[in-house]
N, C-alpha and C positions, 0 to 999 in steps of 0.2 A: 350444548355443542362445544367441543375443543375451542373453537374458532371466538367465544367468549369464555374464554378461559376463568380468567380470576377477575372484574370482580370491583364490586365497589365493598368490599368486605370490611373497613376500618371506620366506622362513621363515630361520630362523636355522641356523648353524653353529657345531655348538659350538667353544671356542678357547681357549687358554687363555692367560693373562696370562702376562707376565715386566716384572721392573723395568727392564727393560736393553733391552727391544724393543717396537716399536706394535705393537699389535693392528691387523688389517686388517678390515674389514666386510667381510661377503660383496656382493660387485656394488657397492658404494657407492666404491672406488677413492680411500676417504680414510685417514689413520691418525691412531689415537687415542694418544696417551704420555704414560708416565709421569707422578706428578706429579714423584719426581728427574728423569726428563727436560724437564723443565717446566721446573724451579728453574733447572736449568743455564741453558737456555736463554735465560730470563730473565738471568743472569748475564753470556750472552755476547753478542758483535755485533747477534742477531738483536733483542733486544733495549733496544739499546743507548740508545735514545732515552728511556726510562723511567731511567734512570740518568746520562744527561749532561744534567745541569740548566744552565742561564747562569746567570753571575754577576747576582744580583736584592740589592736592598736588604732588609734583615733582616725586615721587614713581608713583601716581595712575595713574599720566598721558603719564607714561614712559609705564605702560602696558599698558594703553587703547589704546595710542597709534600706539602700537606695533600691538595688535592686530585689529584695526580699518585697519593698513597699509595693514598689512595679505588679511584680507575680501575683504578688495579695490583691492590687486593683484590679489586676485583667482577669484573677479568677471571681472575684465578684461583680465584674460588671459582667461576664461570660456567664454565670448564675442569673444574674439577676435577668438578662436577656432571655436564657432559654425558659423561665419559672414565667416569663412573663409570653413567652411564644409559646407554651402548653396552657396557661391560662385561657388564653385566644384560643385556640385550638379546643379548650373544653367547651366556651361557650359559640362553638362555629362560625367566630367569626373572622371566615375566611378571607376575605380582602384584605384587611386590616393585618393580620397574619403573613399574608402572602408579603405586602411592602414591610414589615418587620423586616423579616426573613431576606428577603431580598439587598437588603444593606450586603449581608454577613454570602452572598454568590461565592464569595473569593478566598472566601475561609480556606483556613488546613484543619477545622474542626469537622469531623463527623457528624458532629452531635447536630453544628448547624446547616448542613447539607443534605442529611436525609431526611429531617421538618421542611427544608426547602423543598424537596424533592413531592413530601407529602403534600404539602398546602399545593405546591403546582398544581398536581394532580387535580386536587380538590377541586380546585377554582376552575378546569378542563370541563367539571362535571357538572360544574352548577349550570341550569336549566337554560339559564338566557346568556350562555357562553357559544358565540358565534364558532362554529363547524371550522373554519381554518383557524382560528385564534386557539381553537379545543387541540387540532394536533398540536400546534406549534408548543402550545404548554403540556401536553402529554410528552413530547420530546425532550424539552426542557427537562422536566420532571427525572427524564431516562439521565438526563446527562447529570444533572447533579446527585441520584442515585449510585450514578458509576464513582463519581469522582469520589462520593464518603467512602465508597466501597476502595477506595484505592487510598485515601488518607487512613483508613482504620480497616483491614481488613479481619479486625474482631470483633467487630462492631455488630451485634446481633441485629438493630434497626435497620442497619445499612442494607444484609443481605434481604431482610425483609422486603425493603422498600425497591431493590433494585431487580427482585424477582416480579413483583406485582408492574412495576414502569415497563421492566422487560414485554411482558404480557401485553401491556397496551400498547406501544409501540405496535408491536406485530399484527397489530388491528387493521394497519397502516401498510403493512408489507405482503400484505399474501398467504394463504395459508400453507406454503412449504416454509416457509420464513416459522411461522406461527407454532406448528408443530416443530420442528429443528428447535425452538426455542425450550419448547416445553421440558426436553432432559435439563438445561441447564436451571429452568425455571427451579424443579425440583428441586434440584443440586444447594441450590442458594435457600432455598426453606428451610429445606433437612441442616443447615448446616446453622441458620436463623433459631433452630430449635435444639440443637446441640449447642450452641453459647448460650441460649436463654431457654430452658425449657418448662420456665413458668410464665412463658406470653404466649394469651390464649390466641391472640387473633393470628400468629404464626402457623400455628397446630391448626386453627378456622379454614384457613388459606390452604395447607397441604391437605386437608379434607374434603375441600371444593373441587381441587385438581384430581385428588381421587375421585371423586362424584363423577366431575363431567368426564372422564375417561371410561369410566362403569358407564354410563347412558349412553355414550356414542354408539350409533345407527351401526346396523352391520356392512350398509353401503360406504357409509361413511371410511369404516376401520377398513375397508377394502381398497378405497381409495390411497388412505395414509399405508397401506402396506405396498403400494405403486412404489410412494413417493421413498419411502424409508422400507428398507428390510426388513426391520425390528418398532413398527409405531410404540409411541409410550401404549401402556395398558395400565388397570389397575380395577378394581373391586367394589363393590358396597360396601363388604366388609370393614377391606381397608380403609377408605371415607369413614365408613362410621367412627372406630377406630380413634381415628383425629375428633370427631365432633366430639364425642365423648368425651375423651381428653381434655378438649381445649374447656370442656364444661366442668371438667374435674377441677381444672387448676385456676378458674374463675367463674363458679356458677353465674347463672341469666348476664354474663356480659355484654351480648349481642344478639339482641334480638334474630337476624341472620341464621346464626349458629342453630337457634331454637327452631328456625324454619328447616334448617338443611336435615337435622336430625329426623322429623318430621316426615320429609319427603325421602329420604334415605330407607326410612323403615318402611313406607309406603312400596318404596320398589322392592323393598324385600319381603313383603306379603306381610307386613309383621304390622295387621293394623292397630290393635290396642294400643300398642306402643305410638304409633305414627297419629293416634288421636290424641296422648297426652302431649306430644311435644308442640304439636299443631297449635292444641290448645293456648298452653303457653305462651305459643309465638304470637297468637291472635290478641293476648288478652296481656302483652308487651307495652308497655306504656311509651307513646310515642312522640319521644323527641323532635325523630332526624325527618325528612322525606323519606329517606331509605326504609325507618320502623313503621309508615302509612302503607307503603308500598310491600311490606311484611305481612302488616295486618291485612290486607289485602287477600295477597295469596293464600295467605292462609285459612283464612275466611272459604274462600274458594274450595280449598283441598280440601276442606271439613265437609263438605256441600255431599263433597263426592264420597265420602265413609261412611255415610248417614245413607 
């Protein structure tokens, strides 16, 4: 149904650190290292321009220096803080994350506003998070989503994060609120996937959207054509389309993903296909609640192809 739009679709994988290798994000296609691989680095070519000063007068280069030092510490403490809030984030440990994060509310960083925005969320969803405490940080969540989206409007995570908060919000507001949101939800994917279009769970997300729009009830799209001239629409196809994708550009990332493909093909008669993906998703090794709650389903929709 529209009305659950998108989704606890981003769940973590657990991972484990080493000094001598990145860690990779699930779908996110970036790597976080080290702080020794930091220092090095800092040490060599890449950044070499932090270290090859010009010849200045003793004055000039007591301030250039000074402040050259400054930029050098605030971008490695600004490193070392977010390697160490994707760390927490790999191994879900959400509270602990959440007050990280929380210091950095007031940033002009992006980068620390939409991790804010995510862990809100997160912590909204965990099980024994009381029903008003759950809006009030799903709102949260919206607000610091907005604000990355307004410190960095190229910020491919931002639009991510500020279309999925969008969505929940609207959980909140009614369903003319809920649809009206959905054009822009789009908006903000499509455009999530034109600045990055090697992160899976983007492509995951506009695949969902196309899903629950292709499954909406005929009463349903009858209603939304009341409310709106033009209701969003949209395909299996198109869904598929994305799943596919998002599996291209990082195969088995999200257990999810291997379910939606699954049930995608399922509604489009195409059951061979909808029992290997099933399969997959059932036999998904499970980290999160969310991949219990996979195998689950899945399990289930196998029941019914047999």
């Amino acid at each position: 149904m529209a009305g659950s739009l998108l989704i606890r679709c981003v769940s973590r994988t657990l991972l484990s650190a080493s000094a001598a290798k990145g860690i990779r994000v699930r779908g996110a296609d970036r790597y976080y290292w080290t702080t020794l691989r930091r220092i090095t680095a800092l040490k060599s070519g890449r950044a070499a321009f932090f270290l090859g000063l010009p010849a200045l007068s003793c004055l000039a280069y007591e301030v250039y220096h000074t402040g050259q030092s400054s930029a050098v510490v605030y971008a490695l403490e600004k490193e070392e803080v977010l390697e160490q809030a994707d760390y927490l984030y790999s191994c879900a440990e959400t509270e602990k994350l959440y007050q990280l994060l929380l210091q950095y509310k007031d940033s002009d960083n992006a980068e620390f506003l939409w991790r804010l925005a995510r862990v809100s969320r997160d912590l909204a969803l965990l099980p024994d998070t009381a029903a008003e405490q759950k809006k009030q940080l799903m709102f949260e969540a919206f607000e610091y989503a907005k604000k990355a989206l307004e410190k960095d409007e190229n910020c491919f995570a931002a639009h991510k994060w500020y279309a999925v908060c969008l969505s929940d919000v609207g959980d909140y507001e009614g369903v003319k609120v809920k649809i009206g949101n959905s054009y822009i939800i789009r908006e903000h994917l499509e455009r999530a996937v034109e600045l990055n279009p090697k992160d899976a769970t983007s492509l995951h997300i506009l695949g969902y959207w196309c899903f629950a729009f292709a499954e909406l009830p005929w009463y349903q799209r009858k209603v939304a054509a009341v409310i709106f001239s033009s209701p969003p629409k949209s395909t299996y196809d198109e869904a598929l389309e994305f799943f596919l994708k998002a599996e291209e550009v990082d195969p088995n990332f999200y257990s999810k993903n291997l379910l939606m493909l699954g049930k995608t093909y399922m509604a489009m008669k195409d059951n061979p296909k909808a029992l290997l993906w099933l399969t997959k998703a059932k036999d998904y090794p499970s980290h999160t609640l969310e991949d219990k709650e996979v195998h689950k389903e899945a399990v289930d929709l196998l029941k019914k192809l047999k």
